[in-house]
DSSP file (Angstrom, degrees, kcal/mol; ACC not computed):
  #  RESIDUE AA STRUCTURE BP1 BP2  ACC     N-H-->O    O-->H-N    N-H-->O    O-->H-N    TCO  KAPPA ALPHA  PHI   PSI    X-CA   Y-CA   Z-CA
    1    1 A X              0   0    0      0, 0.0     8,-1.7     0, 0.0     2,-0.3   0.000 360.0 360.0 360.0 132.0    0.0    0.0    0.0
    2    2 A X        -     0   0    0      6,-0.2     2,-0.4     5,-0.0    19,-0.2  -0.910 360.0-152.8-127.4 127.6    1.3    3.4   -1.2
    3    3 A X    >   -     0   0    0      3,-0.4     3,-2.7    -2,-0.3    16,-0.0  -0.990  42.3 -97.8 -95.9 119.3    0.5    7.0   -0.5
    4    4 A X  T 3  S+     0   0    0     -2,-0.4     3,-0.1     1,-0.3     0, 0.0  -0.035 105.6   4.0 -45.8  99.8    1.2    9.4   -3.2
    5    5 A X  T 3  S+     0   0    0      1,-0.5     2,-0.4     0, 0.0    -1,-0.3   0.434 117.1  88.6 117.7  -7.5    4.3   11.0   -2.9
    6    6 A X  S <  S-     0   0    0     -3,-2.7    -1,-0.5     3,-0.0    -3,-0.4  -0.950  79.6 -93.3-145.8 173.8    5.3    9.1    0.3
    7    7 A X        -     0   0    0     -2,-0.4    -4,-0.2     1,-0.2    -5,-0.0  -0.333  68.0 -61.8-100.2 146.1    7.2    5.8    1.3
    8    8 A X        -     0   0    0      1,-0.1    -6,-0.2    -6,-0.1    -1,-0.2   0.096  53.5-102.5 -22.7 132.1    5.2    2.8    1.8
    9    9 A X        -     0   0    0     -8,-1.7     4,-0.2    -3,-0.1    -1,-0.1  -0.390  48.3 -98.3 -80.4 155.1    2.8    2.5    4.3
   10   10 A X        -     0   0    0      1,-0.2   101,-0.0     2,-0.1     3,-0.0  -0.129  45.8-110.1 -50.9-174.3    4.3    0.1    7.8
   11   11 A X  S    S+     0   0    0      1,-0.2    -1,-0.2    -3,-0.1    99,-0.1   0.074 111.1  51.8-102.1  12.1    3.0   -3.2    7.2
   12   12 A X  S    S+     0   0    0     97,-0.1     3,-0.3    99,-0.1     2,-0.3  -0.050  92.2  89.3-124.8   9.1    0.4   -3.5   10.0
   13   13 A X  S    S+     0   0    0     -4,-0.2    -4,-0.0     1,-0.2     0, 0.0  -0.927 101.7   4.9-110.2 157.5   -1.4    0.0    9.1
   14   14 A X  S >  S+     0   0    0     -2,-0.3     3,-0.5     1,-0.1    -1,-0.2   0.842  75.1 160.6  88.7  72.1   -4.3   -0.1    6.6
   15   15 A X  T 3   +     0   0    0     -3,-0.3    -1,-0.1     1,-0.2    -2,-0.1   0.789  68.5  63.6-105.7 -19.4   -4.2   -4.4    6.3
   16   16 A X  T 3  S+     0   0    0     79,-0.0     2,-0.4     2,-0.0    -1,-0.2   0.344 103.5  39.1 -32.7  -9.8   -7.9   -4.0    4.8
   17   17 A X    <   -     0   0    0     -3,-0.5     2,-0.4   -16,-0.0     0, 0.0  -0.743  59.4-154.6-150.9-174.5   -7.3   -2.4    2.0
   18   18 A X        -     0   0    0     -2,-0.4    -4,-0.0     1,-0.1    -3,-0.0  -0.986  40.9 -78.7-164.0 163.7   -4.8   -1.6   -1.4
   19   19 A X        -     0   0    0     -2,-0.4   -16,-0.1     1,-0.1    -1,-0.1   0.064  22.5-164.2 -47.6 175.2   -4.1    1.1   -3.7
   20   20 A X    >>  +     0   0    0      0, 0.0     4,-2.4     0, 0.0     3,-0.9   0.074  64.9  97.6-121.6   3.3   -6.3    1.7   -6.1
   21   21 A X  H 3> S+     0   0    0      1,-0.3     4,-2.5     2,-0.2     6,-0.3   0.962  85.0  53.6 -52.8 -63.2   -3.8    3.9   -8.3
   22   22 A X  H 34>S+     0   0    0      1,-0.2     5,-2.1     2,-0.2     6,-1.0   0.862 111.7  43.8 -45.4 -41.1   -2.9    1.2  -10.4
   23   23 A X  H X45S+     0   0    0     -3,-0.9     3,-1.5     3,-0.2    -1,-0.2   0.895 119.5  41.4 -67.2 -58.6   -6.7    0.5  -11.2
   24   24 A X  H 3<5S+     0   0    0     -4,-2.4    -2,-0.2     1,-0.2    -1,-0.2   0.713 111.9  55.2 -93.0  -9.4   -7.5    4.2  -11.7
   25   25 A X  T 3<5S-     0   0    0     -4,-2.5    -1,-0.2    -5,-0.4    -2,-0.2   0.283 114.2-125.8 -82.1   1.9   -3.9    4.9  -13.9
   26   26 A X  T < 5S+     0   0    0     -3,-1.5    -3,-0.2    -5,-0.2     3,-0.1   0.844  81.9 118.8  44.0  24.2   -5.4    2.0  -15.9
   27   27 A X      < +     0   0    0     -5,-2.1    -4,-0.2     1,-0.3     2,-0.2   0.724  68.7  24.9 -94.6 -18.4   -2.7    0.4  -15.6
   28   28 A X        -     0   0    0     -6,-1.0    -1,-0.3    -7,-0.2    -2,-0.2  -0.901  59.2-140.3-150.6 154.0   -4.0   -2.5  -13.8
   29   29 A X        -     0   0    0     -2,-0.2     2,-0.3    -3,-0.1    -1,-0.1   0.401  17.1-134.5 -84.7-172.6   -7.3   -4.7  -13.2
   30   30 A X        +     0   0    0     -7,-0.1     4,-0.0     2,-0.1    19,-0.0  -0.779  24.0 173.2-175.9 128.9   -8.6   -6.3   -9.8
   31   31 A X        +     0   0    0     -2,-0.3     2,-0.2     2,-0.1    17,-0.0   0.043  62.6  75.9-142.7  25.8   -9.8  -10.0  -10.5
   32   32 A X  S    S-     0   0    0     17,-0.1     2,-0.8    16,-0.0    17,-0.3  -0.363  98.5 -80.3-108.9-170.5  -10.3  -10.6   -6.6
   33   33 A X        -     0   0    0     -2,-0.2     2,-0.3    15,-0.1    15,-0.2  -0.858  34.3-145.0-105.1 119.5  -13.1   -9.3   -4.9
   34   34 A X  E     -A   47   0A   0     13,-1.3    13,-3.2    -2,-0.8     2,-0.5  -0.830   7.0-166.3 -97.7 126.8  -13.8   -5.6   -3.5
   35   35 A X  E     +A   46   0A   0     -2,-0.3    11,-0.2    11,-0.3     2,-0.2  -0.900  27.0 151.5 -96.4 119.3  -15.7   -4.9   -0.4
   36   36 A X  E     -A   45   0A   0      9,-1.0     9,-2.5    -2,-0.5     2,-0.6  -0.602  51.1 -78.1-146.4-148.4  -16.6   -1.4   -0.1
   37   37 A X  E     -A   44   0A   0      7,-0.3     2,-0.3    -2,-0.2     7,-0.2  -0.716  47.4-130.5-158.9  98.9  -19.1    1.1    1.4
   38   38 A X    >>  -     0   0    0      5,-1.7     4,-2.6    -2,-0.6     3,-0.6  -0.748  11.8-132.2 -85.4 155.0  -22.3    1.1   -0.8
   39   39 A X  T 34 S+     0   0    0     -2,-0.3    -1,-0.1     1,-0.3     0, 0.0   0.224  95.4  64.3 -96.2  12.1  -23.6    4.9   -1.9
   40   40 A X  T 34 S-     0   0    0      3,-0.2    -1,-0.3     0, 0.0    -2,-0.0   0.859 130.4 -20.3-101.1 -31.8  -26.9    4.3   -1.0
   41   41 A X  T <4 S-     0   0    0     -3,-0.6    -2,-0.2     2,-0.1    -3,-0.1   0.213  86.7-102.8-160.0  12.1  -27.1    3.7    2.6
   42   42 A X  S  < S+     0   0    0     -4,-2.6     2,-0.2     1,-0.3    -3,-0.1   0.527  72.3 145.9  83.5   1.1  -23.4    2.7    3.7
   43   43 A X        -     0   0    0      1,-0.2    -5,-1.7    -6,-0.2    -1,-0.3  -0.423  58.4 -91.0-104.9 143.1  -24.5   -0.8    3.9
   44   44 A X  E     -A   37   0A   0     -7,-0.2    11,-0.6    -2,-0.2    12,-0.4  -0.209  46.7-179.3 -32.8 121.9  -21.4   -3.4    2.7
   45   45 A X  E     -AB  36  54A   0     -9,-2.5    -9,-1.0     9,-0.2     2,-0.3  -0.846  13.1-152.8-124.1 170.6  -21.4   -4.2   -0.5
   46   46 A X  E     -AB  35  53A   0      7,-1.5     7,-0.6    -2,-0.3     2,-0.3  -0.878   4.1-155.7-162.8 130.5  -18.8   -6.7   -2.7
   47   47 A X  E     +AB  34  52A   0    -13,-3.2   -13,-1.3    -2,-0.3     2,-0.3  -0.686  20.2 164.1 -95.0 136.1  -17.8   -6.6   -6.4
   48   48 A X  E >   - B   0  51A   0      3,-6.1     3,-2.4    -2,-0.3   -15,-0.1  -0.801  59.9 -36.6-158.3 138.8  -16.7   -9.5   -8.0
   49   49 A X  T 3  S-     0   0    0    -17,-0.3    -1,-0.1     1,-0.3   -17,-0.1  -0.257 126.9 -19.1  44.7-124.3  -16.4  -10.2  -11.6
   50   50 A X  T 3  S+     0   0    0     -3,-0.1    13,-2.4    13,-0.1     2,-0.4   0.497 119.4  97.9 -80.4   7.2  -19.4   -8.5  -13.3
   51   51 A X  E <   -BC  48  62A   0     -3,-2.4    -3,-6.1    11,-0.2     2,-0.3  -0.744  49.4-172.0-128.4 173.5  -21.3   -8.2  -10.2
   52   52 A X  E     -BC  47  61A   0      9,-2.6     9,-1.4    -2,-0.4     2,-0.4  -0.907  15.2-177.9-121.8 145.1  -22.0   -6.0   -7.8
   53   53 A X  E     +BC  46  60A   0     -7,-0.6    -7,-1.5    -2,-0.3     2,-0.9  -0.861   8.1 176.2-160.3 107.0  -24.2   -7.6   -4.4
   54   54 A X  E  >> +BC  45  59A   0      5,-0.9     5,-1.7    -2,-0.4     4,-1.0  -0.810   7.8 178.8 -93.4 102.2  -25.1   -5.2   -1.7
   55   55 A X  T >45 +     0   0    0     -2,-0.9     3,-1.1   -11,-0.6    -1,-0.1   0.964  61.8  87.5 -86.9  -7.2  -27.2   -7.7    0.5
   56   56 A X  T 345S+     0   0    0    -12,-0.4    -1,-0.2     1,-0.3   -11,-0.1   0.949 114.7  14.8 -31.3 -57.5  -28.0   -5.3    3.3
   57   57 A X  T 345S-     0   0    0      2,-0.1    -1,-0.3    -3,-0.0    -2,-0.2   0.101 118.5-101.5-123.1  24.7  -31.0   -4.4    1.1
   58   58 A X  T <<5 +     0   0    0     -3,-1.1     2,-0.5    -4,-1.0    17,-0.2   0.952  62.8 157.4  78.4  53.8  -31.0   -7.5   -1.3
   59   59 A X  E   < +C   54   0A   0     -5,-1.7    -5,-0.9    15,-0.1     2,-0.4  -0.925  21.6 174.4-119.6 136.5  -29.5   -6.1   -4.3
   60   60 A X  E     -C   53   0A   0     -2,-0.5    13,-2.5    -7,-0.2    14,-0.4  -0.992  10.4-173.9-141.9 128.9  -27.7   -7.9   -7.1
   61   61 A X  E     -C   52   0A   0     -9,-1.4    -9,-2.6    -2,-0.4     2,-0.4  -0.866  30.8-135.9-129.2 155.4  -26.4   -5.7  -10.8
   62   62 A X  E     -C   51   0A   0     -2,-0.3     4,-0.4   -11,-0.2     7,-0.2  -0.845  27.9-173.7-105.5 108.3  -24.9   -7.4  -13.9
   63   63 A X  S    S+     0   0    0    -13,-2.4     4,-0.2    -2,-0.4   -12,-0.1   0.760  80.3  64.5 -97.8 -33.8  -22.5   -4.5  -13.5
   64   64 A X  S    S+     0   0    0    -14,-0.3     3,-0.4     1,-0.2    -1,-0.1   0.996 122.3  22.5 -54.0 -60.0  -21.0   -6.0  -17.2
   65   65 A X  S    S+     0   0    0      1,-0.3    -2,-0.2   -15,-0.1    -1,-0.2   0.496 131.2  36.9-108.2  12.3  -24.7   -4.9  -18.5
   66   66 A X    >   +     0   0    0     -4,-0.4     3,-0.5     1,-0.1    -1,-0.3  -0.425  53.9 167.9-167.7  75.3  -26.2   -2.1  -16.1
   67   67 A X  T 3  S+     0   0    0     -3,-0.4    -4,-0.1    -4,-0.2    -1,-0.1   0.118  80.1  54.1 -65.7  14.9  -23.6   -0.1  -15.1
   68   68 A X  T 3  S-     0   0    0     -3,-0.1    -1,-0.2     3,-0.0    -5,-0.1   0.371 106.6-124.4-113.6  10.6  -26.1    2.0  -13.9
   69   69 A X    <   +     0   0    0     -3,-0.5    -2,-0.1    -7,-0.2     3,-0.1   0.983  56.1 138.7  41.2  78.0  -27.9   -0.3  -11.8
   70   70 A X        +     0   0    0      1,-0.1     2,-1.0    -4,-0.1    -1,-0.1   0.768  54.4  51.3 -79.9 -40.3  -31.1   -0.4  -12.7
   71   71 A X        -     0   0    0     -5,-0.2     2,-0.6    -9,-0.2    -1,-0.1  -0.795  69.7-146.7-121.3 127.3  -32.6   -3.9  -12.7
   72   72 A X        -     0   0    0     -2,-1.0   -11,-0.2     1,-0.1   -13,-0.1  -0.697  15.1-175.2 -79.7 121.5  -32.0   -5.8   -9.3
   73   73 A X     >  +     0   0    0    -13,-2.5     4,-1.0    -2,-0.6     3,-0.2  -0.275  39.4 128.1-115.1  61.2  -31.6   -9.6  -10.0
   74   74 A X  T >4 S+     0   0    0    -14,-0.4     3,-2.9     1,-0.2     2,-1.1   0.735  78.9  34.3 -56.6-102.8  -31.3  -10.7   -6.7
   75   75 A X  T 34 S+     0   0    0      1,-0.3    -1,-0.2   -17,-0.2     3,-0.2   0.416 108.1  63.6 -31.7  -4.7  -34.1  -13.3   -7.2
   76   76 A X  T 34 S+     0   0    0     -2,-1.1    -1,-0.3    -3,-0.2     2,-0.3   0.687 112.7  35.6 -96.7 -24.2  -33.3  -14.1  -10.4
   77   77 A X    XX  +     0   0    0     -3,-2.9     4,-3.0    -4,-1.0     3,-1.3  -0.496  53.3 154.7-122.7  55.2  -29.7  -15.5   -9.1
   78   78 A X  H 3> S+     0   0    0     -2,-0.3     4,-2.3     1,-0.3    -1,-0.2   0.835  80.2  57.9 -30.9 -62.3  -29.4  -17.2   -5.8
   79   79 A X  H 3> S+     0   0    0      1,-0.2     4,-2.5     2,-0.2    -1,-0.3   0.697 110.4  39.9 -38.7 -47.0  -26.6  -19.0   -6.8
   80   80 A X  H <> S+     0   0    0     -3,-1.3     4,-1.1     2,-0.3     5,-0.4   0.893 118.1  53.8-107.6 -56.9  -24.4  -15.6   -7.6
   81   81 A X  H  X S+     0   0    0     -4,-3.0     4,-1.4    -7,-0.2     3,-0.4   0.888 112.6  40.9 -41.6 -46.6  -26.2  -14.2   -4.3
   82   82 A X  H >X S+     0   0    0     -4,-2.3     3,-1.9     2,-0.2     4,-1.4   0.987 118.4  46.4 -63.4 -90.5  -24.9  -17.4   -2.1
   83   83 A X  H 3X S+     0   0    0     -4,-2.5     4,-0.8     1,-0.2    -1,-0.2   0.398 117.3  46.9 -12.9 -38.5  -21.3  -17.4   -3.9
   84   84 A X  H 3X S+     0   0    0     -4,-1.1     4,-2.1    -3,-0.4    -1,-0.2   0.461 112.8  46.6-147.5 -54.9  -21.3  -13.4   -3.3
   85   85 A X  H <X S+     0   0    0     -3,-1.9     4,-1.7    -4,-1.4    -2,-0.2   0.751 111.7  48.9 -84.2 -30.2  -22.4  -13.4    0.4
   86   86 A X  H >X S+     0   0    0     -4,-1.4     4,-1.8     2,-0.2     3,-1.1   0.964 114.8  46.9 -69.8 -63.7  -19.8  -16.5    1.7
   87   87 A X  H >X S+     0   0    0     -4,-0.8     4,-3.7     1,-0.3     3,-1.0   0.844 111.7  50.5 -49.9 -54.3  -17.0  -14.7    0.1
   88   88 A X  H 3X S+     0   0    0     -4,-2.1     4,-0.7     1,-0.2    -1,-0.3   0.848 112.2  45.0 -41.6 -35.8  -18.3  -11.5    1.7
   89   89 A X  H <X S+     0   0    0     -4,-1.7     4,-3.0    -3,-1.1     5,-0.3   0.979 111.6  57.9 -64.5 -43.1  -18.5  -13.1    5.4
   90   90 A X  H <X S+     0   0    0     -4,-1.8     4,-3.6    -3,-1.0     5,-0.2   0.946 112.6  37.3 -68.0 -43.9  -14.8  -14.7    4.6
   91   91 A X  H >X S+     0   0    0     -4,-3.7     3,-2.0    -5,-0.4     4,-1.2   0.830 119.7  45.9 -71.9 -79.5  -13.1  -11.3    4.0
   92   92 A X  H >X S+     0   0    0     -4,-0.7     4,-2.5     1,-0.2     3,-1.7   0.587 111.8  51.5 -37.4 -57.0  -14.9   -9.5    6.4
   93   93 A X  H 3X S+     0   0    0     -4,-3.0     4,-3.0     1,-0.3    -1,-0.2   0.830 112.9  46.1 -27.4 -55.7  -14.4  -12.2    9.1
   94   94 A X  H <X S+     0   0    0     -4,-3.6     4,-2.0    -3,-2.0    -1,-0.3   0.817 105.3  59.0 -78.2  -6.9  -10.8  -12.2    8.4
   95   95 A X  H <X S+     0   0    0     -3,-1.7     4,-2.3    -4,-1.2    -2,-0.2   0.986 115.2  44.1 -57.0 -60.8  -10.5   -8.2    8.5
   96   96 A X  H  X S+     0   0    0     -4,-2.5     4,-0.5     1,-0.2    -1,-0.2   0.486 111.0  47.1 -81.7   0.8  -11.8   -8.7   11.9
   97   97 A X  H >X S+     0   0    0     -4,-3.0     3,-4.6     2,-0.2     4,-1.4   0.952 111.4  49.2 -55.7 -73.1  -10.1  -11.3   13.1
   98   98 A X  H 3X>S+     0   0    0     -4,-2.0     4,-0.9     1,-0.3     5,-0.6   0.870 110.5  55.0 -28.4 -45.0   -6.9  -10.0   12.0
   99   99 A X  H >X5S+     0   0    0     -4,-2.3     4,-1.0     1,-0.3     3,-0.7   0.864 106.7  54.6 -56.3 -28.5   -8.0   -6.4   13.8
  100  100 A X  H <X5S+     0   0    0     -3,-4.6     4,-0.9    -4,-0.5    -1,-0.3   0.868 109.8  43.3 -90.8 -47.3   -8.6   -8.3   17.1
  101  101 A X  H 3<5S+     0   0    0     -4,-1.4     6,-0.5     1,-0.2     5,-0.4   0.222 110.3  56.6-116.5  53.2   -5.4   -9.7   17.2
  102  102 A X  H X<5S+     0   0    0     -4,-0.9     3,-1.7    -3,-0.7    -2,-0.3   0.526 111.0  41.5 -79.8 -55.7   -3.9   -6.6   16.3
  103  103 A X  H 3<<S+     0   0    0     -4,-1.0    -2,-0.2    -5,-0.6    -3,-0.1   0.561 110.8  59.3-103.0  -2.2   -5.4   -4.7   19.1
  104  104 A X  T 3< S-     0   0    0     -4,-0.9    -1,-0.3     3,-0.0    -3,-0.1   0.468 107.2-128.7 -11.7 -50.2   -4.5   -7.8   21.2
  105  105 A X  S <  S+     0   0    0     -3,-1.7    -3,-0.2     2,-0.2    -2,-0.1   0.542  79.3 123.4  83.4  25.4   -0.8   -7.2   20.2
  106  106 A X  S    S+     0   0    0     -5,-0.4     2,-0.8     1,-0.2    -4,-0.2   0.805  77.1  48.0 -59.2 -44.3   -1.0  -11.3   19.1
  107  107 A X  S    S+     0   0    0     -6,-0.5    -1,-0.2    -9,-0.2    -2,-0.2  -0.880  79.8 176.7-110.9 112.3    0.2   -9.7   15.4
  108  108 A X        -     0   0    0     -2,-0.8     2,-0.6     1,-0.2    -2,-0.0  -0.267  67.4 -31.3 -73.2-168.3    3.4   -7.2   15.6
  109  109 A X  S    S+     0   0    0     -2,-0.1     2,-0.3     2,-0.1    -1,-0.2  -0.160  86.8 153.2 -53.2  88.8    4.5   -6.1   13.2
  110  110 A X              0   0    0     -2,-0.6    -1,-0.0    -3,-0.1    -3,-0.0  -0.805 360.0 360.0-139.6 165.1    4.1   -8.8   10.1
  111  111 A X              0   0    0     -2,-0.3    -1,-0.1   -99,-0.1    -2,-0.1   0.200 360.0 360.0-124.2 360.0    3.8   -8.7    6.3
């Protein structure tokens, strides 16, 4: 993880999260899965391939064909929902492990 303009960040600060410079410099692609903040109500959300799956409020976009998100297929795609929601519990789960035994002092300083 890099801040513009300043030396790498230690290796126990920010352990959620990555650059996106590469991403937005088009220089590189993300073919893992992003958990972020959804813009409607703050509720979790996670991107992965073409989709987008907020489940707070049961939302599923075909982000490949409605980048504006118009037409919810939650219910038309369980499968994609189920797939979409484990992965989300696994990152999140491990965020917050990791944070607990961070703030524990269990993890110094590791990479």
């Amino acid at each position: 993880m890099y801040r513009i303009g300043t030396d790498p960040l230690p290796c126990n600060e920010a352990p959620d999260s990555r650059s996106l410079l590469g991403l937005l410099a088009g220089e590189e692609t993300f073919s893992d899965p992003v958990i972020h903040h959804s813009t409607i109500n703050g509720d979790l959300a996670i991107r992965w391939d073409q989709w987008k799956l907020i489940p707070g409020t049961k939302e599923l976009f075909d982000l490949k064909n409605d980048l504006q998100e118009l037409e919810n297929l939650y219910e038309e795609y369980p499968a994609v929902v189920q797939k979409l929601s484990e992965k989300m519990d696994e990152i999140v789960t491990g965020v917050n492990n990791r944070e607990n035994r961070t703030k524990e002092g269990s993890i110094p300083n590791i990479c």
